[in-house]
N, C-alpha and C positions, 0 to 999 in steps of 0.2 A: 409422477407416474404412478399408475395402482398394480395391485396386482394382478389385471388383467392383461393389461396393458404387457408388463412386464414377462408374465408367462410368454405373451405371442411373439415376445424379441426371442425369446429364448428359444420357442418351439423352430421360430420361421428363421432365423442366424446359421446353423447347422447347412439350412438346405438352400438360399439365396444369397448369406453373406449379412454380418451384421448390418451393414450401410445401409444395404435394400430395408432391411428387415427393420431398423428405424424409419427410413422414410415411408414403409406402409402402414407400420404402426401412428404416423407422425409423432415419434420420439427424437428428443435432439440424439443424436452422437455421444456428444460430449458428458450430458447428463448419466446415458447406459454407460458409459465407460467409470464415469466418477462413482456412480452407484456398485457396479461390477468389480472397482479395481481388485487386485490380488496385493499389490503390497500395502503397505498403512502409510495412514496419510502422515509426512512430514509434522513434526511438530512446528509451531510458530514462536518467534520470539514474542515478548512481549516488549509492547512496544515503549518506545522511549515518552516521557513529559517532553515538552518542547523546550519548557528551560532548562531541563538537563542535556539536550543536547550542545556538543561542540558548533559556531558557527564557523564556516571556512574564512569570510570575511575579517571577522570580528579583528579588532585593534586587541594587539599583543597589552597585558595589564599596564608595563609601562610606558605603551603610546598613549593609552587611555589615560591613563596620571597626566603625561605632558600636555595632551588638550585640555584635560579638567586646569589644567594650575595656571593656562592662558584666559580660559575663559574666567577664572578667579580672580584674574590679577585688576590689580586697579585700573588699567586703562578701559577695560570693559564693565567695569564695574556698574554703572549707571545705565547699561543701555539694553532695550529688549535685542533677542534675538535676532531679528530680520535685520539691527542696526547694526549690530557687532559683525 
């Protein structure tokens, strides 16, 4: 949006109503409002690394021990994956 544009929301808002007053200017809504707001904009977390996040899934540490110490053991010992 420039500031012409922006002037004639403001002048034509007052006497038709913002809505019109974007759709004549064709300005979105959304943009005059985010550009207009009165309070400040929320701050943002920053966002997490993907390996620091928790998975909800994930095997508790000592189911994960108990799968690793089967797939360890001798019986599998010898065999790729798809065979085990």
């Amino acid at each position: 949006m420039n500031a012409a544009t922006d002037a004639a929301v403001t002048e034509l808002a007052p006497r038709i109503g913002t809505r019109a007053a974007c759709a004549a200017t064709g300005t979105s809504q959304a943009s005059w409002y985010r550009r207009h707001r009165v309070t400040p904009v929320p701050p943002r977390r920053e966002p997490a690394h993907q390996s620091d996040r928790a998975q909800p899934r994930a095997l508790a540490p000592a189911e994960r021990q108990a799968v690793l110490d089967v797939l360890h053991s001798d019986r599998f010992a010898g065999l790729s994956p798809e065979e085990a």
